[in-house]
C-alpha atoms as one frame of an Amber mdcrd trajectory, in Angstrom:
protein
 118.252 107.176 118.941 114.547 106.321 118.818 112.519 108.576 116.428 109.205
 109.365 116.669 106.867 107.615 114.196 104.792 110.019 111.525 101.090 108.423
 111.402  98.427 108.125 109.333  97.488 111.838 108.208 100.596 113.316 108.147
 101.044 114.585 104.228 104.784 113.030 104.028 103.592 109.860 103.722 101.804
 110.665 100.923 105.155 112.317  99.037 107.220 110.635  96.496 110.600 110.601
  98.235 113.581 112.061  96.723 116.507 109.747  95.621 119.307 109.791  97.860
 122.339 110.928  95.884 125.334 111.215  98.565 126.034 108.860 101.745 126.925
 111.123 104.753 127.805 110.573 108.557 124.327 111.662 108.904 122.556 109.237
 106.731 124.756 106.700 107.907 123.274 107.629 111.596 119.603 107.623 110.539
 119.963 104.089 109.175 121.094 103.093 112.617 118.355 105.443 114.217 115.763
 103.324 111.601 117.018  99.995 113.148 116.437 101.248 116.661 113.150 103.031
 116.391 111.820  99.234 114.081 113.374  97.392 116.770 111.886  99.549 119.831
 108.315  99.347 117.671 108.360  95.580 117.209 108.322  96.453 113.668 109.985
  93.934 110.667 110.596  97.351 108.822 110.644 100.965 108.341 111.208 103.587
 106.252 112.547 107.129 105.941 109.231 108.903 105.543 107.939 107.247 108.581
 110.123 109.574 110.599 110.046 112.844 108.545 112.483 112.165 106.590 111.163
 112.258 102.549 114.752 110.254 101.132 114.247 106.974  99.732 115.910 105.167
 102.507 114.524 101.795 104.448 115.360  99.086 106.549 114.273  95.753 106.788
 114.974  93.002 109.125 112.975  89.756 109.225 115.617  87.424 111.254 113.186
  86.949 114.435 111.809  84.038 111.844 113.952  82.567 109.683 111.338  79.904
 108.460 109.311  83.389 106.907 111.086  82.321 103.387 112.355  79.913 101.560
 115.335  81.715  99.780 117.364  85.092  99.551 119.579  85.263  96.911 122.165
  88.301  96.695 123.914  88.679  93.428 122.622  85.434  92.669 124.283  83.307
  95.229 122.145  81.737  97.934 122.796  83.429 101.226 121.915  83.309 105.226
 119.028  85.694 106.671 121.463  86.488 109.377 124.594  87.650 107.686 122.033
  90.587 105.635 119.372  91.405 108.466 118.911  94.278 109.418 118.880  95.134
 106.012 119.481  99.315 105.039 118.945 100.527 101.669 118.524 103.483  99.370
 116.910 103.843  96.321 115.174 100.393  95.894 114.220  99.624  92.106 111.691
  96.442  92.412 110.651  93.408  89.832 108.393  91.750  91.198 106.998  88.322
  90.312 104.080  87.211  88.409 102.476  85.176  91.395 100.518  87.063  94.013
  99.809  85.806  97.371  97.358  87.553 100.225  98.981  87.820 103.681  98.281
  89.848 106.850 100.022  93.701 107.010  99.812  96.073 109.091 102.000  99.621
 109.456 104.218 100.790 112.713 101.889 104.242 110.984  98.959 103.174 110.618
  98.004 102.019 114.235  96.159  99.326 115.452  94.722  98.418 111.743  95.671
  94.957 110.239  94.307  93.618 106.514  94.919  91.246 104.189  97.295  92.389
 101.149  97.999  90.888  97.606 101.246  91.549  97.104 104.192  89.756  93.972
 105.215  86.503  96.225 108.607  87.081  95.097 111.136  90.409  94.554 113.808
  90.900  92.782 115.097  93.657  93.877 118.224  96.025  92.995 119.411  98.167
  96.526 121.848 100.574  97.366 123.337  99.665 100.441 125.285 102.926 102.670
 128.779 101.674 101.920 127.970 102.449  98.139 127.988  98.674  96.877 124.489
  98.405  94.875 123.181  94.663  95.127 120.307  92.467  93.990 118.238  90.684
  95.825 115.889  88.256  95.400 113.749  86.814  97.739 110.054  85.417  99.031
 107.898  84.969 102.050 108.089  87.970 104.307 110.830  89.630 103.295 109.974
  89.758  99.573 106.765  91.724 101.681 108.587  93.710 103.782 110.589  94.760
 101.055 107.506  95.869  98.837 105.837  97.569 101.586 108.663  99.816 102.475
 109.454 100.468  99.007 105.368 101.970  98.359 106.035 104.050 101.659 109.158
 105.340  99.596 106.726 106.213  96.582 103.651 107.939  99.458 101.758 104.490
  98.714 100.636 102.853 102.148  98.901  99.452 102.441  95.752 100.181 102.640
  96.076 101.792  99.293  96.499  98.153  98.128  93.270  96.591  99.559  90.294
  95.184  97.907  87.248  98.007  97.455  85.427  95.287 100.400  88.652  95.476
 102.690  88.929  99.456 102.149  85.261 100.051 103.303  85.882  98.033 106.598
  88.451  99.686 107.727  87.269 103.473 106.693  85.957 104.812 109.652  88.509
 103.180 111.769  90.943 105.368 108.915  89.241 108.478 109.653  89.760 108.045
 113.219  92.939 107.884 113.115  93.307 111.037 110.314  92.296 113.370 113.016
């Protein structure tokens, strides 16, 4: 089912989400409900607060490019972008890399705003997937991104809490807007 998408103003995206402790039916349907409502939204990721929802649970899927990176590692073994996209997890713990790179974000809640981010280039990053196997994985490009973007939304940080003091004052009034 597609979900409606919280945006910018709404006070749950500002929470700290709670850590998901048990793996229902139900959480098992709102991962699928993520996938669809990203999907629908033309999104590379979402996450649970985006939808009302204040658990620490994601999804990621950048497989509409598969030149976006140039490796994904799970439990250390080199892998395919297409056997792990879309990607659902719980409870993301994050290392992230000493190299920062700028890119171009935007949010499926923040609408119609786009701005350059320094983010780690690379993650390494231990999930929780729904079938209860926990797994690391380490990766760059956009999915090493996407994957540190959803993660803040997990933690009520949004990308624009990330940009340079110049970036921040370009973009206020179009914020305000958008808080009302």
């Amino acid at each position: 089912m597609i979900l409606d998408i919280t945006q910018y103003g709404n006070p749950i995206l500002r929470k700290k989400c709670r850590k998901v402790t048990e793996v229902t039916e139900e959480l098992e349907k709102l991962g699928e409900d993520l996938i669809e409502t990203m999907v629908n939204a033309q999104g590379v990721g979402l996450a649970a607060p985006q939808v009302e929802r204040d658990i620490q649970m994601a999804v990621v899927d950048v497989s509409h490019d598969p030149e976006c990176l140039t490796y994904m590692k799970v439990d250390g073994k080199e892998v395919s972008l297409d056997d792990w996209m879309p990607l659902v997890f719980i409870n993301p713990v994050l290392e992230l890399g000493p190299t920062k790179e700028s890119a171009t974000e935007g949010c499926l809640s923040i609408d119609g705003i786009n701005a350059e981010v320094r983010r780690s280039s690379e993650v390494k990053a231990t999930l929780e997937l729904l079938d209860g196997r926990k797994i690391v994985v380490e990766a760059d490009g956009l999915l090493s991104r996407a994957i540190q973007h959803e993660a803040d939304h997990l933690n009520g940080i949004l990308f624009v809490d990330r940009l340079s003091t110049a970036a921040k004052v370009s973009i206020r009034r179009k914020l305000k807007r958008l808080s009302f």
